[in-house]
Each structure stands twice: as structure tokens, then as C-alpha cells.
C-alpha positions in Angstrom: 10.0 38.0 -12.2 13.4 36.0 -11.8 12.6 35.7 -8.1 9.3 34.5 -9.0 10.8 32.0 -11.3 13.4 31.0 -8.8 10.7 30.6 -5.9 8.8 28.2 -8.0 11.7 26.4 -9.2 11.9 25.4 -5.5 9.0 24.7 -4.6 8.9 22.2 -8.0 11.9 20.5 -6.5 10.9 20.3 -3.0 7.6 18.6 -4.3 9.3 16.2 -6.4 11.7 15.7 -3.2 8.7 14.5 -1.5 7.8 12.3 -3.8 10.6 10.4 -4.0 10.7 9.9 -0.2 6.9 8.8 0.1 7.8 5.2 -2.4 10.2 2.6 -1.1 11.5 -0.7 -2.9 9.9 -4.2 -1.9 13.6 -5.1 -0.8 13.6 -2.5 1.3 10.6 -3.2 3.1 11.4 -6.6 3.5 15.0 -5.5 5.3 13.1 -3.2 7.4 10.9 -6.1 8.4 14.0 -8.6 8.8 15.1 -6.1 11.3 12.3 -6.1 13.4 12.7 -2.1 13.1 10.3 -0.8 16.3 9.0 1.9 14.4 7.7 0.5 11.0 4.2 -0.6 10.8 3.5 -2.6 7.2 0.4 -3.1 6.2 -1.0 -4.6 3.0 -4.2 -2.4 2.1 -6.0 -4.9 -0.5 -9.7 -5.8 0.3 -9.6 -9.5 1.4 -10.9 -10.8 -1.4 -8.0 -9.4 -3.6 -5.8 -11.3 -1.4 -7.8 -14.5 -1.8 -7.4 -14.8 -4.9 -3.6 -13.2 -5.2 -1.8 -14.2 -2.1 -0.2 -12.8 1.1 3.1 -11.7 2.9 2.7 -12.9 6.2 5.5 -10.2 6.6 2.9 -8.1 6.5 1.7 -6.4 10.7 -2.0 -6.3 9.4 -4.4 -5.6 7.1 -6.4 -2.5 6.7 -8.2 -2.1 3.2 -7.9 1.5 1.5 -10.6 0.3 -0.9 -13.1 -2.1 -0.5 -15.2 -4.1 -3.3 -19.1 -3.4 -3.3 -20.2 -6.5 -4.7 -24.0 -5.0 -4.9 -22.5 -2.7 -7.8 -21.6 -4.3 -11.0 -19.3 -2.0 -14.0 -20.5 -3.8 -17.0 -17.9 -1.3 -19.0 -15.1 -2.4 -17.1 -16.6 -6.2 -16.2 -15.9 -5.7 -12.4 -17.6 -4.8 -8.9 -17.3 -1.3 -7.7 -14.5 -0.2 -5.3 -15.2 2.7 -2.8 -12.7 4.1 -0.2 -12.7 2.4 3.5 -14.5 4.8 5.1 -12.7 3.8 8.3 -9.7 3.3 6.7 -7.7 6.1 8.9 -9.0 5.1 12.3 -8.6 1.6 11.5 -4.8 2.5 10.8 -4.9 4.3 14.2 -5.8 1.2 16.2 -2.9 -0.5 14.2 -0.8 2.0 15.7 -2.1 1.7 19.4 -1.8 -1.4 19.2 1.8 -2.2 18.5 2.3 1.0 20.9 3.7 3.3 17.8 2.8 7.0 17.6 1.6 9.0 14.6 5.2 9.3 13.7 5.8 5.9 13.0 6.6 4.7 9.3 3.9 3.4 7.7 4.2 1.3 4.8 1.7 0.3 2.4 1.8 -2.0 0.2 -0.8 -3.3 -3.0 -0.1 -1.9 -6.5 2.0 1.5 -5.7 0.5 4.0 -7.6 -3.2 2.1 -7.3 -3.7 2.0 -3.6 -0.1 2.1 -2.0 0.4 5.3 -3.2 -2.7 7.4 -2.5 -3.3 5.3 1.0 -0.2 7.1 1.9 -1.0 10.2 0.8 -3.9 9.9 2.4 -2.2 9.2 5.6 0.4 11.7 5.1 -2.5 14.6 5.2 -4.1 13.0 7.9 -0.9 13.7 10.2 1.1 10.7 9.4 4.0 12.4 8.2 6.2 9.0 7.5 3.2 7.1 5.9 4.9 5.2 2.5 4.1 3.0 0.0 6.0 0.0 -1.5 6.8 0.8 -5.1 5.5 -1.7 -7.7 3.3 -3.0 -4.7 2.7 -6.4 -3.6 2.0 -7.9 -7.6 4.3 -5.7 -9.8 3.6 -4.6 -13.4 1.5 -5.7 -15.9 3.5 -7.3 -19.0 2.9 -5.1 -22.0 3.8 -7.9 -24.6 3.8 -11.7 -25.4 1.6 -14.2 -24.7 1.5 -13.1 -21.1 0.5 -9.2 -21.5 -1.7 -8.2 -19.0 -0.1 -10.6 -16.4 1.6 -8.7 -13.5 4.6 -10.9 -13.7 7.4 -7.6 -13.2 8.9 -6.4 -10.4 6.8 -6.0 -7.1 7.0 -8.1 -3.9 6.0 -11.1 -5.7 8.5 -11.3 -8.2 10.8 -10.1 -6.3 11.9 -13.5 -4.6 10.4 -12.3 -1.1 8.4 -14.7 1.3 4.2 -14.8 0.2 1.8 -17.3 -0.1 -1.4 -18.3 -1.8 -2.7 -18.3 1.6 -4.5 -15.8 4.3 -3.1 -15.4 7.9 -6.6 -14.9 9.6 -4.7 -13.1 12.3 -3.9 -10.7 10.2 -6.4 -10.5 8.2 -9.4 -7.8 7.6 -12.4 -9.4 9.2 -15.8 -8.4 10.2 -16.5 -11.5 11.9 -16.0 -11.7 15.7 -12.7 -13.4 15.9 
């Protein structure tokens, strides 16, 4: 029974381990960028519209949406259009790859709203053979202020408030399209 104990005390730690390892800080991101690290692949995975409307890091190598908005499907509830996965959200990520060159085992970073889409896009990624795929902690908007005037307001942390370059502006080069460019 101890070993048993013991055994799953380590596999606890070894999956909180991971964990930790999958988020990185926008600042960190942003260095890696600065670098021009040959490795790192970051891509923002909003649909376009969120991006319209929210702004963009032209930091950012491309954009390949993890979710998409259905505008056919209306959630009265929640007073917004459905999102669905990107059902070619992998392979799209691949041809990102191939075409900067980078393997499989290049670091992936993703970036939106962390544990909204950054998070599980590299999850995804991860069990899809990416074993380096991350996420940007906080994401490209930050946290939603609990309190004052302002609550509901992402105005906390994230690549936004973080002083880092954006812009209320697309880069169409960069940007998710489905029109021939």
C-alpha cells in the first residue's frame, strides 16, 4: 500500500510538472521573439473576427484559429454565436511548420486567453506529437476585472497589458483567410 501511495505521489508530481512547463509568461514570449529564436513558432489562435474587434501582435508568425465562430448558430442563453473546434486546426499548424522549415519539435506557442484556447490548443498539439507546443499564460487580453466600474473588462495582465507591441489592426499576411490571397 505505501508503494502504491508513493507511486501515485509521483505520478501527481510529474503531472503537475508538466503543467507548469506547457504555460509561458507574455514577457517571455516576446524575448523569445526579440531573439529571433529559429525554433519557436507563435501563433495567435483567435478566429479573425476576435481579432478585429480586439487587436493584434504583429509579433505574432501566423494565425491558425483553434476555434472558430459559426455565425449561423445563435446562444440566446449566453447572447453569442457558437464556437466549434478548427477542424483543420492541426494540419493547418503543420503547414505553419513546413513552412518556416521547423520540425514537429519545434516550440509552439499559442497565444489567446490561456486557459480558453491557448491552453487546450496546446494540449491539443501536445497529443498530436508536438511535444513542445505552449501556451502564453493570461493570453493575448489578460483577466477580466472582478470589481469596480470596470468588472468584466480584461484590463489584467496578458500581452496587452503587459506593455508589449499590438495594434487595433490586422496584418493580412498573417492573418487567417479563406480568400485567395
Amino acid at each position: 500500500m505505501k508503494k502504491l501511495l508513493i507511486a501515485a505521489a509521483i505520478g501527481f508530481a510529474s503531472l503537475t510538472a508538466h503543467a507548469a512547463d506547457i504555460g509561458l509568461s507574455a514577457a517571455d514570449t516576446y524575448a523569445k521573439i526579440q531573439k529571433a529564436e529559429p525554433n519557436v513558432l507563435f501563433i495567435d489562435v483567435r478566429d479573425p473576427i476576435e481579432i478585429m474587434f480586439v487587436g493584434f501582435s504583429d509579433a505574432v508568425h501566423a494565425n491558425v484559429p483553434f476555434m472558430l465562430v459559426d455565425r449561423t448558430q445563435w446562444n440566446a442563453e449566453k447572447g453569442v454565436f457558437r464556437l466549434y473546434r478548427n477542424p483543420d486546426f492541426v494540419n493547418q499548424v503543420k503547414l505553419e511548420l513546413a513552412r518556416r522549415g521547423l520540425s514537429a519539435d519545434a516550440e509552439i506557442i499559442m497565444c489567446r486567453s490561456g486557459s480558453e484556447r491557448g491552453e487546450p490548443s496546446a494540449a491539443l498539439l501536445r497529443e498530436s506529437g508536438f511535444p513542445n507546443a505552449r501556451y502564453v499564460i493570461n493570453g493575448f487580453q489578460g483577466d477580466a476585472i472582478k470589481d469596480g466600474p470596470q468588472a468584466g473588462f480584461r484590463l489584467k495582465n496578458g500581452w496587452q497589458n503587459s506593455g508589449l507591441p499590438w495594434s487595433p489592426r490586422m496584418n493580412a499576411d498573417k492573418i487567417h483567410r479563406v480568400d485567395p490571397r
